[in-house]
Backbone atoms as SQL, in Angstrom:
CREATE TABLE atoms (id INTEGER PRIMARY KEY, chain TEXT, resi INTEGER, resn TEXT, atom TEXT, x REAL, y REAL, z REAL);
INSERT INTO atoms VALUES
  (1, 'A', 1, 'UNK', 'N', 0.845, -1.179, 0.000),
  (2, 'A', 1, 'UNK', 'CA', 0.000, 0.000, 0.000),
  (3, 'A', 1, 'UNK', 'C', 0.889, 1.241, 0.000),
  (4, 'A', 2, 'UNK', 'N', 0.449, 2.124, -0.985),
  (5, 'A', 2, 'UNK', 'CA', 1.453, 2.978, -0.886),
  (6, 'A', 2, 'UNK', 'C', 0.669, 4.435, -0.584),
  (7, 'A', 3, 'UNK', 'N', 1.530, 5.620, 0.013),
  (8, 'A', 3, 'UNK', 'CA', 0.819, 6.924, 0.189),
  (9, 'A', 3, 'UNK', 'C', 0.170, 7.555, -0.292),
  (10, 'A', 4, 'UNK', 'N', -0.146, 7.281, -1.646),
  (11, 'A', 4, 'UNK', 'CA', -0.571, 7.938, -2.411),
  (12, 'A', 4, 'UNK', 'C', -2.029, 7.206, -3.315),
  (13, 'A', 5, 'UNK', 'N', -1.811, 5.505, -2.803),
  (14, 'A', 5, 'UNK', 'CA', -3.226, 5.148, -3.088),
  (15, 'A', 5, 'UNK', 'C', -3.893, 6.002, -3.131),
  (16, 'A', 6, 'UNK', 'N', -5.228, 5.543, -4.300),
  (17, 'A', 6, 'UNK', 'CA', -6.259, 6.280, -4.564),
  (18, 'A', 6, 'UNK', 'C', -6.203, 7.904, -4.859),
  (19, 'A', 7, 'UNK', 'N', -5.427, 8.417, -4.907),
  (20, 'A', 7, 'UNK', 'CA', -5.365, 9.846, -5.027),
  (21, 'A', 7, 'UNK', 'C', -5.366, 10.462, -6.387),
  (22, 'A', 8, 'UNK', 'N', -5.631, 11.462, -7.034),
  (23, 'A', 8, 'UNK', 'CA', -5.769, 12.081, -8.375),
  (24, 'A', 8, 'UNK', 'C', -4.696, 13.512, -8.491),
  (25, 'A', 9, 'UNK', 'N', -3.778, 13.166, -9.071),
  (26, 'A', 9, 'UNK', 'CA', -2.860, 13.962, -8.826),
  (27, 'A', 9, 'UNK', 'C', -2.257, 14.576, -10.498),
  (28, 'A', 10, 'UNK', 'N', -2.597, 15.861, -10.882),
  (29, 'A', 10, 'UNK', 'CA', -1.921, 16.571, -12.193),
  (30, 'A', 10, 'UNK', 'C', -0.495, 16.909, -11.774),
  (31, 'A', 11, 'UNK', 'N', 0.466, 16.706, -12.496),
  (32, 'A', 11, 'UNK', 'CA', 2.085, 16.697, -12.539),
  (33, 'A', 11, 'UNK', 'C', 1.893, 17.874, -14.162),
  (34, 'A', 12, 'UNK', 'N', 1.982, 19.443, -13.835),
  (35, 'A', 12, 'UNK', 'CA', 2.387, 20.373, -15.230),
  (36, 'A', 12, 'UNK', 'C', 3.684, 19.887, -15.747),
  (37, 'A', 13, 'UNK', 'N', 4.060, 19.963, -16.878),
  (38, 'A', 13, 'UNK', 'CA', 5.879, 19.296, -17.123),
  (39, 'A', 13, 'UNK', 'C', 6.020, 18.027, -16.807),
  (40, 'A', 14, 'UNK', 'N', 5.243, 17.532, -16.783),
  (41, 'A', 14, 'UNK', 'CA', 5.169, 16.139, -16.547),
  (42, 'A', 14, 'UNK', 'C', 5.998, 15.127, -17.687),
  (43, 'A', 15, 'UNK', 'N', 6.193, 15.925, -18.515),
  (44, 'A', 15, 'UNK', 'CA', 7.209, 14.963, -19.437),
  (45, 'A', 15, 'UNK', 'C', 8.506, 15.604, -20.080),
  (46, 'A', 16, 'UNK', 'N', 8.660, 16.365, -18.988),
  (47, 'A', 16, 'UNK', 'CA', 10.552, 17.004, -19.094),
  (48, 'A', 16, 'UNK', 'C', 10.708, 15.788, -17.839),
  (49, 'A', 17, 'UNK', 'N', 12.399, 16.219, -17.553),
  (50, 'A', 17, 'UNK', 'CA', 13.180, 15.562, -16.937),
  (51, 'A', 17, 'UNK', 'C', 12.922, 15.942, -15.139),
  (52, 'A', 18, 'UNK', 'N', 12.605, 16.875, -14.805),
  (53, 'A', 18, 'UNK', 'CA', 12.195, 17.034, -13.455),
  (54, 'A', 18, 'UNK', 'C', 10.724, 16.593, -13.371),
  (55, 'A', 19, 'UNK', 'N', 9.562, 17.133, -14.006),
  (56, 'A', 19, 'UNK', 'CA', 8.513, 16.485, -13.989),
  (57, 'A', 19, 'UNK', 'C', 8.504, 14.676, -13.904),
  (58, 'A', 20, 'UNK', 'N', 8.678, 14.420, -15.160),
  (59, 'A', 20, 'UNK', 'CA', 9.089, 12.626, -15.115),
  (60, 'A', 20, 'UNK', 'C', 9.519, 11.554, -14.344),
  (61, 'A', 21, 'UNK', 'N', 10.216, 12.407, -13.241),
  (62, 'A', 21, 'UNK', 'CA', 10.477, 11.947, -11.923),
  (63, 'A', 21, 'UNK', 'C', 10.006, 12.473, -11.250),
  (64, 'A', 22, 'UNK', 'N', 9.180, 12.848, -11.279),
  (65, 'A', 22, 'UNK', 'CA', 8.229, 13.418, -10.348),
  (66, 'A', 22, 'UNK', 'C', 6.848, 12.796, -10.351),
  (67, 'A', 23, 'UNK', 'N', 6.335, 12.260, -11.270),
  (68, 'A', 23, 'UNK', 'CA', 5.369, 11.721, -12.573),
  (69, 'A', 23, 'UNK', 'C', 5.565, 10.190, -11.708),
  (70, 'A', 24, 'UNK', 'N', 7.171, 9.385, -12.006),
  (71, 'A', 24, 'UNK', 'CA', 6.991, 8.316, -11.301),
  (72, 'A', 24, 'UNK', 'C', 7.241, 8.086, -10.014),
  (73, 'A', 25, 'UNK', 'N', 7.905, 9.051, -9.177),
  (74, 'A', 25, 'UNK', 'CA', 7.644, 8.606, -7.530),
  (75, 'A', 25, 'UNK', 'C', 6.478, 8.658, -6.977),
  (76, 'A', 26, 'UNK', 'N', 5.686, 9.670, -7.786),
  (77, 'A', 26, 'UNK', 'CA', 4.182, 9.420, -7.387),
  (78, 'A', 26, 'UNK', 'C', 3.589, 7.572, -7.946),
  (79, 'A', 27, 'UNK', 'N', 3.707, 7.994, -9.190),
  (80, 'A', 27, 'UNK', 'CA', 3.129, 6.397, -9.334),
  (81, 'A', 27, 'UNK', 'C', 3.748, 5.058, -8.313),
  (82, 'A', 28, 'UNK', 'N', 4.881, 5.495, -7.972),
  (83, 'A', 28, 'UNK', 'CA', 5.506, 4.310, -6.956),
  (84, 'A', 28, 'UNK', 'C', 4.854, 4.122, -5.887),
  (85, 'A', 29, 'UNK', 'N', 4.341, 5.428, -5.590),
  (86, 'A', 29, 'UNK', 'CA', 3.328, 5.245, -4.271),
  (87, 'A', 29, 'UNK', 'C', 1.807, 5.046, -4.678),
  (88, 'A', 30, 'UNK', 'N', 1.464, 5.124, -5.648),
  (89, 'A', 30, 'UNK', 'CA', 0.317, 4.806, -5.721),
  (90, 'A', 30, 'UNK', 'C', -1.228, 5.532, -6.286),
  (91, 'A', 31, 'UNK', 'N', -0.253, 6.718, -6.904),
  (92, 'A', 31, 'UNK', 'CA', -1.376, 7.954, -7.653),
  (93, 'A', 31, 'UNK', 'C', -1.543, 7.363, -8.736),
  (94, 'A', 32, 'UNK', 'N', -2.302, 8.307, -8.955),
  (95, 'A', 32, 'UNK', 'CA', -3.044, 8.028, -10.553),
  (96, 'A', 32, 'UNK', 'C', -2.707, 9.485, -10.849),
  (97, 'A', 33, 'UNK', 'N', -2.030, 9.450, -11.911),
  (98, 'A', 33, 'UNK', 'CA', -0.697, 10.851, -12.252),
  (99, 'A', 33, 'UNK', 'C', -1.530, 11.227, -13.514),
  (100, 'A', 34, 'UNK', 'N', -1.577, 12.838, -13.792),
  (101, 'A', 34, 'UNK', 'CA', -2.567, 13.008, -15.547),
  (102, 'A', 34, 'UNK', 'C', -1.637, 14.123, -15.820),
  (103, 'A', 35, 'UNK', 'N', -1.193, 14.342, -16.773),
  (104, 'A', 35, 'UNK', 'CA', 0.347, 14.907, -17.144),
  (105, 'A', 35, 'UNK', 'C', -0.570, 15.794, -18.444),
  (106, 'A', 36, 'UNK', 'N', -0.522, 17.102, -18.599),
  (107, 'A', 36, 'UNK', 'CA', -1.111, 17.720, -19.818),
  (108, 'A', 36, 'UNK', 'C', 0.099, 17.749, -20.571),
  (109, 'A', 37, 'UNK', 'N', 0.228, 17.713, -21.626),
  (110, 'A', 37, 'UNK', 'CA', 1.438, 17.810, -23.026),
  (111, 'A', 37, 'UNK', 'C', 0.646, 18.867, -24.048),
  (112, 'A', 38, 'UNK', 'N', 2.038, 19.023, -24.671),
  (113, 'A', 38, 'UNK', 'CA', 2.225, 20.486, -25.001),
  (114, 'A', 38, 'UNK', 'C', 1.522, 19.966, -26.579),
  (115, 'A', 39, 'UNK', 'N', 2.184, 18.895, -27.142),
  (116, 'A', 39, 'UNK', 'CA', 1.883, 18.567, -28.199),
  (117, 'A', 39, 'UNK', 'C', 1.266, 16.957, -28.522),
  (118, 'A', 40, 'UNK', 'N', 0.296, 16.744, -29.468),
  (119, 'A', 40, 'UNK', 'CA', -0.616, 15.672, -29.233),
  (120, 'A', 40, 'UNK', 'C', 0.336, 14.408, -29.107),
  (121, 'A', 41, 'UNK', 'N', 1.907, 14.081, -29.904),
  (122, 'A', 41, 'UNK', 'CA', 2.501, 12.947, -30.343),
  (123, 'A', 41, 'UNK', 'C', 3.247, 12.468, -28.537),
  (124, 'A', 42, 'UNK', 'N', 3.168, 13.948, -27.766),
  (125, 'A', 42, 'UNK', 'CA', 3.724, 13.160, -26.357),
  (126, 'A', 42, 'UNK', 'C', 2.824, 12.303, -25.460),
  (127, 'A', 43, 'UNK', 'N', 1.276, 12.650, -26.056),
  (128, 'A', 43, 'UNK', 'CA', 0.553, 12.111, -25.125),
  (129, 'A', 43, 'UNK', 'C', 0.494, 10.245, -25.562),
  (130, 'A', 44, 'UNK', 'N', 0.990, 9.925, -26.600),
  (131, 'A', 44, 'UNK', 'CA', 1.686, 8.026, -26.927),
  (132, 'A', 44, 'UNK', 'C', 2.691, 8.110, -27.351),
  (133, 'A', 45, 'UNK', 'N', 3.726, 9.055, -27.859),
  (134, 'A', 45, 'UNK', 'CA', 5.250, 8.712, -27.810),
  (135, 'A', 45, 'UNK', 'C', 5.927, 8.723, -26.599),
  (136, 'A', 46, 'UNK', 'N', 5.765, 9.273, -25.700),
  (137, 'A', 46, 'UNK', 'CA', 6.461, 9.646, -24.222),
  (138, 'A', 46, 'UNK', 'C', 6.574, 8.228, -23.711),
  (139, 'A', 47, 'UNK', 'N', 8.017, 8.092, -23.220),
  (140, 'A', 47, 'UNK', 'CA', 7.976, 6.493, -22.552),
  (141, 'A', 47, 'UNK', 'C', 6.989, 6.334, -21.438),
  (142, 'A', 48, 'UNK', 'N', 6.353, 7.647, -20.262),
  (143, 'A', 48, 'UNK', 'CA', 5.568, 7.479, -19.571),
  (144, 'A', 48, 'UNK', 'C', 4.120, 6.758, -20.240),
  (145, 'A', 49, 'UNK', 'N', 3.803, 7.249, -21.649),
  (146, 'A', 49, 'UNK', 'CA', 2.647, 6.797, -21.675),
  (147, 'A', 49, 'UNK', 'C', 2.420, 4.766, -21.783),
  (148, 'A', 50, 'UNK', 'N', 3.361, 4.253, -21.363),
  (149, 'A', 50, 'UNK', 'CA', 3.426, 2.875, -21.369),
  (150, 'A', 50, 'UNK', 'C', 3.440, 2.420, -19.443),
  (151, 'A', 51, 'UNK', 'N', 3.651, 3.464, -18.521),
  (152, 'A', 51, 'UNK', 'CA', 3.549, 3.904, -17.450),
  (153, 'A', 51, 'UNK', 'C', 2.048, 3.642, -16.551),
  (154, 'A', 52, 'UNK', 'N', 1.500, 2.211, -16.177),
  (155, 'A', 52, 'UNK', 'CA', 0.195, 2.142, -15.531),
  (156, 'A', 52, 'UNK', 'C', 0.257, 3.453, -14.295),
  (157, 'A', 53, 'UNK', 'N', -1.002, 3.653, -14.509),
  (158, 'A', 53, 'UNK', 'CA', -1.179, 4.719, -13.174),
  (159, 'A', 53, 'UNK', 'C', -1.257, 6.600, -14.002),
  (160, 'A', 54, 'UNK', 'N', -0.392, 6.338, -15.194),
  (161, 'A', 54, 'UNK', 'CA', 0.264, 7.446, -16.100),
  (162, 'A', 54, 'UNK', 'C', -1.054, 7.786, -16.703),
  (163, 'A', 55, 'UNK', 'N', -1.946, 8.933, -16.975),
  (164, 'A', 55, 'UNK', 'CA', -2.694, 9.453, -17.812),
  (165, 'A', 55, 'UNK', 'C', -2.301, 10.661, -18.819),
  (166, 'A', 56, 'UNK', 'N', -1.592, 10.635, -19.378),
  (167, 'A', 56, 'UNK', 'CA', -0.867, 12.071, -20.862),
  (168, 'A', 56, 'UNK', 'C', -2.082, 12.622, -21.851),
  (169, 'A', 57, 'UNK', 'N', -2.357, 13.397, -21.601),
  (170, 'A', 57, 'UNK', 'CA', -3.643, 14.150, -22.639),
  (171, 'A', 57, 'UNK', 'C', -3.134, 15.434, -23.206),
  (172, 'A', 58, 'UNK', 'N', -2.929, 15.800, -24.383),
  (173, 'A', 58, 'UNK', 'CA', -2.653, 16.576, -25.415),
  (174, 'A', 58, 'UNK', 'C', -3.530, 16.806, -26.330),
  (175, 'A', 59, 'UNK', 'N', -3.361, 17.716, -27.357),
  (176, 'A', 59, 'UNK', 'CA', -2.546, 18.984, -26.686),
  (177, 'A', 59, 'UNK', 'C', -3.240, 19.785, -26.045),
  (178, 'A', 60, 'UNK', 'N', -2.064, 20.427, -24.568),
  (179, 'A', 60, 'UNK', 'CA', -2.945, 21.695, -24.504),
  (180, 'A', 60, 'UNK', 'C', -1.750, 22.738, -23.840),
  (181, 'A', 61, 'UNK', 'N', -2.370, 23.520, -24.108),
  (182, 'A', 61, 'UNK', 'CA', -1.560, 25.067, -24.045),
  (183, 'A', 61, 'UNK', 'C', -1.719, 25.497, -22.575),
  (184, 'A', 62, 'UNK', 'N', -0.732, 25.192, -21.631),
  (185, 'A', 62, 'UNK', 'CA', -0.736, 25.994, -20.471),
  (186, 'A', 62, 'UNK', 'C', -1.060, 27.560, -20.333),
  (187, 'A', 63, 'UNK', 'N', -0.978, 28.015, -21.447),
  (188, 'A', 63, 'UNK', 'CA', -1.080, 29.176, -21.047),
  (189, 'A', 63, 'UNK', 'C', -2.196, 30.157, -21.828),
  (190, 'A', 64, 'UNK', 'N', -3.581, 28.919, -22.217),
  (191, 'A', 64, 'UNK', 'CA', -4.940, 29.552, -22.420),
  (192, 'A', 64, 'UNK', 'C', -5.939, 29.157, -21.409),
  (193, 'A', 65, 'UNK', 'N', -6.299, 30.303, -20.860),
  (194, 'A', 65, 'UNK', 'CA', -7.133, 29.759, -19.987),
  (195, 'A', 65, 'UNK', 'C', -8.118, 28.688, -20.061),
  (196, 'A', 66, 'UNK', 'N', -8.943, 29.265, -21.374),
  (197, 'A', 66, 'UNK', 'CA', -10.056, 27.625, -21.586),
  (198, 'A', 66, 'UNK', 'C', -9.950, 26.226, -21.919),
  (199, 'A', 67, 'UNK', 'N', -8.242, 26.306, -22.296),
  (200, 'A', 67, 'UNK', 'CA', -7.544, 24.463, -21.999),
  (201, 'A', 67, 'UNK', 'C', -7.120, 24.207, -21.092),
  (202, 'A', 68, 'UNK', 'N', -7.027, 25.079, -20.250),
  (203, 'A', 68, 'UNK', 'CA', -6.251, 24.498, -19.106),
  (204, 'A', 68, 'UNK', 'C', -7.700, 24.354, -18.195),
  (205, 'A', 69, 'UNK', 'N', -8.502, 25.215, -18.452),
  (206, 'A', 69, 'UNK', 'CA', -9.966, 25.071, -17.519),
  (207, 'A', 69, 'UNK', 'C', -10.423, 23.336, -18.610),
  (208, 'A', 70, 'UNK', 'N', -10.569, 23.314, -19.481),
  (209, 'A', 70, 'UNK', 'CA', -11.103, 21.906, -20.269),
  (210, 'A', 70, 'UNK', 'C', -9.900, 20.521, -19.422),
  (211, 'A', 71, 'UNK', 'N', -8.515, 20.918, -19.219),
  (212, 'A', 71, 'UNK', 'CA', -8.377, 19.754, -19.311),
  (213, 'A', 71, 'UNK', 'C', -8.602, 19.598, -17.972),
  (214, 'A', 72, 'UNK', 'N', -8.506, 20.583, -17.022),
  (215, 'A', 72, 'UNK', 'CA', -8.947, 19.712, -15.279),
  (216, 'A', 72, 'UNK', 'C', -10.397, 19.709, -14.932),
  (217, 'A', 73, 'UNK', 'N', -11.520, 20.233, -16.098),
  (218, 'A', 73, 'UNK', 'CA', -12.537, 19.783, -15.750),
  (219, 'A', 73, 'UNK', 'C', -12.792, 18.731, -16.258),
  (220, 'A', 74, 'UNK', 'N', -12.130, 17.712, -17.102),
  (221, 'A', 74, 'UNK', 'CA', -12.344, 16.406, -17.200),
  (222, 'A', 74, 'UNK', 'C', -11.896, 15.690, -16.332),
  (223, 'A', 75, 'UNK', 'N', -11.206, 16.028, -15.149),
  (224, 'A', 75, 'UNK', 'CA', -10.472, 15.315, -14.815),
  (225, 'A', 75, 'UNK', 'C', -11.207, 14.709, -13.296),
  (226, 'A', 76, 'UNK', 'N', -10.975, 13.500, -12.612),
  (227, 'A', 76, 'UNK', 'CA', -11.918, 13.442, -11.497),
  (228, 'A', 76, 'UNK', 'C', -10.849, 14.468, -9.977),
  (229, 'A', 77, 'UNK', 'N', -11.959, 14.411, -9.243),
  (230, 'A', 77, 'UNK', 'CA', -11.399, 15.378, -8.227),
  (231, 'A', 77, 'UNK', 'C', -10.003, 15.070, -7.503),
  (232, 'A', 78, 'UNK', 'N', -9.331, 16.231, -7.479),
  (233, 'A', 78, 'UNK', 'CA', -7.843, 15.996, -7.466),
  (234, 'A', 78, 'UNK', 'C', -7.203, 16.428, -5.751),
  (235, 'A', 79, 'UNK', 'N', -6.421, 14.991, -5.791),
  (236, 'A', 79, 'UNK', 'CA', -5.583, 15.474, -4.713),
  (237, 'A', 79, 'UNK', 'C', -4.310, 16.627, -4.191),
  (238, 'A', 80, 'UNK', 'N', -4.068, 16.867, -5.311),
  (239, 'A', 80, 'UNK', 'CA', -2.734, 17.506, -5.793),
  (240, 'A', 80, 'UNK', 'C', -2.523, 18.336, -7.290),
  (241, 'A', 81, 'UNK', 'N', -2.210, 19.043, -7.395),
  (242, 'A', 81, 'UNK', 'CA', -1.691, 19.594, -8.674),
  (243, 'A', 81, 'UNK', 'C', -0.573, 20.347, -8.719),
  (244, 'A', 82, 'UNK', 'N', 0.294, 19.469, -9.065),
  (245, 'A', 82, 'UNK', 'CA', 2.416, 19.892, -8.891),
  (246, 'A', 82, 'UNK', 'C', 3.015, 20.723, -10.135),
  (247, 'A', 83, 'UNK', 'N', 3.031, 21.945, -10.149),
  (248, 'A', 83, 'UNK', 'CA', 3.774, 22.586, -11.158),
  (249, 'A', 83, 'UNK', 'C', 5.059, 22.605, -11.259),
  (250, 'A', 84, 'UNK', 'N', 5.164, 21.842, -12.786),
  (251, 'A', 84, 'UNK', 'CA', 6.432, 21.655, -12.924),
  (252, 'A', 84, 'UNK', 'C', 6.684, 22.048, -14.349),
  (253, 'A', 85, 'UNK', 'N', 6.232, 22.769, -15.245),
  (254, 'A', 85, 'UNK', 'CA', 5.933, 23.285, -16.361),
  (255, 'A', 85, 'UNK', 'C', 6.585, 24.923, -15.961),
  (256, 'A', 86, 'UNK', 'N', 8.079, 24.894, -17.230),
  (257, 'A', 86, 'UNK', 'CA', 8.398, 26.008, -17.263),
  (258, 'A', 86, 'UNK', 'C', 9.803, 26.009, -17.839),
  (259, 'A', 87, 'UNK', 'N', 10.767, 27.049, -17.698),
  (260, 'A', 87, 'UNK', 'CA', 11.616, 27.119, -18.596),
  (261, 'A', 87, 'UNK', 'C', 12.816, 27.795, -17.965),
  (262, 'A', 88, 'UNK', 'N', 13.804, 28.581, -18.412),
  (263, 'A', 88, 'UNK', 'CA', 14.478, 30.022, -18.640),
  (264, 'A', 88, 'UNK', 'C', 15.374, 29.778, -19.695),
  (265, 'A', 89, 'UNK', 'N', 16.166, 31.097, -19.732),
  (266, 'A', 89, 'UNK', 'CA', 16.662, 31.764, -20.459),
  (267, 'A', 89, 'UNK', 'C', 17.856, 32.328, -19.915),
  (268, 'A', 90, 'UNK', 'N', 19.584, 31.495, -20.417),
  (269, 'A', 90, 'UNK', 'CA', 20.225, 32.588, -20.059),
  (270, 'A', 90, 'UNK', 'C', 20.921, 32.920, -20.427),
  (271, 'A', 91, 'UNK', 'N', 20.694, 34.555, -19.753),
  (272, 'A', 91, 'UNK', 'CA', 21.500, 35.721, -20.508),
  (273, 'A', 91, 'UNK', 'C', 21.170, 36.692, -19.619),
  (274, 'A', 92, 'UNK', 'N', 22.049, 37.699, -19.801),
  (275, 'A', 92, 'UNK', 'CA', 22.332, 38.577, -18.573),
  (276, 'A', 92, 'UNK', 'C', 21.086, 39.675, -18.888),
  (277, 'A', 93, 'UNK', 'N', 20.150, 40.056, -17.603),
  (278, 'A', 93, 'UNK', 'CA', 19.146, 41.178, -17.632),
  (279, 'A', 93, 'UNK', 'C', 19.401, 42.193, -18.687),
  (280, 'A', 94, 'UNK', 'N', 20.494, 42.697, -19.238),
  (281, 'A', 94, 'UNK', 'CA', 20.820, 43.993, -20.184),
  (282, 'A', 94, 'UNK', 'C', 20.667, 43.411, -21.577),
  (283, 'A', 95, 'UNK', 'N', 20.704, 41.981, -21.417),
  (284, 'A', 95, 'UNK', 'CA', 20.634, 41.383, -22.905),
  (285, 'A', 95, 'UNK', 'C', 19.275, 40.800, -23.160),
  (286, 'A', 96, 'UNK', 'N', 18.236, 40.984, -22.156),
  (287, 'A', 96, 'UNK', 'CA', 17.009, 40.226, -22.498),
  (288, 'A', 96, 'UNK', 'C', 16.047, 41.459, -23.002),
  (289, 'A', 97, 'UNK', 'N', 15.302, 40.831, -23.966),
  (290, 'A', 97, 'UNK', 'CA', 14.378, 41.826, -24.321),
  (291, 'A', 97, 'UNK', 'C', 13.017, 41.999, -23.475),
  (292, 'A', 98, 'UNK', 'N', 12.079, 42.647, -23.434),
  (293, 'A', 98, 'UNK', 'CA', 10.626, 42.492, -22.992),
  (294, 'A', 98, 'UNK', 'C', 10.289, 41.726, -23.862),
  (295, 'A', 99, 'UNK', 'N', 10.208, 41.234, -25.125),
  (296, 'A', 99, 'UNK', 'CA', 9.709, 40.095, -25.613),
  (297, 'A', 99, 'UNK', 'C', 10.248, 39.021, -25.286),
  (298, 'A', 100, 'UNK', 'N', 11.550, 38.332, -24.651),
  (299, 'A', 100, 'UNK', 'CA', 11.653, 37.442, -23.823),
  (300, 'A', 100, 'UNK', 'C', 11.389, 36.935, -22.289),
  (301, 'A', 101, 'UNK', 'N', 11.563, 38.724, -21.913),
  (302, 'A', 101, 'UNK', 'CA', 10.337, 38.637, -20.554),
  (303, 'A', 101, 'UNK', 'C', 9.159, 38.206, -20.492),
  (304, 'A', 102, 'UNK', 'N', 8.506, 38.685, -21.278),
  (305, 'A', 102, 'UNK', 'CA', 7.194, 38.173, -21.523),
  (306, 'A', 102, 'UNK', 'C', 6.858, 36.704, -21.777),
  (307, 'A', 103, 'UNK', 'N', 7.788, 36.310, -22.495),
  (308, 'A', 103, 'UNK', 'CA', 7.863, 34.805, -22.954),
  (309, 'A', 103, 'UNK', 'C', 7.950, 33.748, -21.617),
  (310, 'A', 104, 'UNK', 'N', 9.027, 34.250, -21.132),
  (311, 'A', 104, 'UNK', 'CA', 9.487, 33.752, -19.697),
  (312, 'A', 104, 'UNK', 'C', 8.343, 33.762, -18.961),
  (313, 'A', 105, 'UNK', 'N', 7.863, 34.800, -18.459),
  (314, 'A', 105, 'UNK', 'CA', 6.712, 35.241, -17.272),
  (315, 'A', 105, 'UNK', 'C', 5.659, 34.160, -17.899),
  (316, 'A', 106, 'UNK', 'N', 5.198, 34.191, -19.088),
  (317, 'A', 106, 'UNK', 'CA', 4.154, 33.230, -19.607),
  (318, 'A', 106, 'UNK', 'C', 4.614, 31.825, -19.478),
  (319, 'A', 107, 'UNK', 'N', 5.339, 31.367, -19.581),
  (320, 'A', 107, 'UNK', 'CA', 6.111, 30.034, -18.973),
  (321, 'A', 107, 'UNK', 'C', 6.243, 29.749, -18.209),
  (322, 'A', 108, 'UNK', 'N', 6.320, 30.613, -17.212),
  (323, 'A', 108, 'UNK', 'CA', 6.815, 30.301, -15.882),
  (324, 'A', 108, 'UNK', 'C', 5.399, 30.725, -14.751),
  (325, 'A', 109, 'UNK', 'N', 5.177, 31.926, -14.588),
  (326, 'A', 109, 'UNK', 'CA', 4.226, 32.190, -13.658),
  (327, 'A', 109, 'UNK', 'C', 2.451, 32.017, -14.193),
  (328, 'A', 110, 'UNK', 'N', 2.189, 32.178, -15.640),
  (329, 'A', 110, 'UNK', 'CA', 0.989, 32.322, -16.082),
  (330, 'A', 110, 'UNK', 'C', 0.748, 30.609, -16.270),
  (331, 'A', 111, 'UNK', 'N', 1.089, 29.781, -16.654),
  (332, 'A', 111, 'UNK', 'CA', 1.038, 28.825, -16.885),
  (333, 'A', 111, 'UNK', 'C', 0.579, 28.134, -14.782),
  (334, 'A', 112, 'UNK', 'N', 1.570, 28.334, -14.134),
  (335, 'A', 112, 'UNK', 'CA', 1.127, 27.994, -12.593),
  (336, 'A', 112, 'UNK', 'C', -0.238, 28.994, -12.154),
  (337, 'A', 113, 'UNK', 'N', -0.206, 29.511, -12.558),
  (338, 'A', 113, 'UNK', 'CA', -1.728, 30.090, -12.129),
  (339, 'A', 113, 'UNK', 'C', -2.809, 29.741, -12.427),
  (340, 'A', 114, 'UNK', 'N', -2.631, 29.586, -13.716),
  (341, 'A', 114, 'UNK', 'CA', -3.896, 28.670, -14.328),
  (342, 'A', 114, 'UNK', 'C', -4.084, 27.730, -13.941),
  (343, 'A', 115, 'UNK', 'N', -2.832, 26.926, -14.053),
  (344, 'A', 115, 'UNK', 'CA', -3.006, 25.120, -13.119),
  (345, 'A', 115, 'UNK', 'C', -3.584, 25.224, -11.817);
């Protein structure tokens, strides 16, 4: 029996390299893990999607509100929702533009808000 029996748990980034391990220590204990992807081919190419316990649904855009509202209202009621969806960029503040700020901030903070 593990801690996490029975529980409904969304992992954002769920199929980068910090998410993914994150994705399976939950399943070790016993969640039922639902991972949103960015693009439709991760939700059955991703080695997770061979992963019991693993649910991958694509595509959707973290950072529109009415997919990110579509994909957790399909989803059954959740124990958890772990943001792990995001990025950077580096290069020194004098070299970034506001169009990479922006890019960033939408990656990083708009995307966790919505989730």
């Amino acid at each position: 029996m593990g801690a996490f029996d029975e529980k409904h748990v969304v992992v954002t980034g769920g199929t980068g390299a910090l998410g993914a391990a994150v994705v399976r220590a939950l399943v070790a204990q016993g969640a039922s893990v639902y991972v949103p992807c960015r693009v439709a081919q991760e939700s059955t190419g991703h080695p997770l999607a061979a992963v019991e316990g693993v649910h991958l649904k694509g595509p959707v855009d973290l950072s529109s509100e009415e997919e990110v509202a579509a994909f957790y209202g399909d989803l059954p009621p959740l124990w958890a929702s772990i943001q792990c969806a995001g990025g950077f960029q580096m290069a020194p503040i004098a070299e970034t533009s506001v169009q990479d700020f922006h890019r960033m901030h939408t990656m990083n903070a708009v995307t966790c808000f919505l989730s």
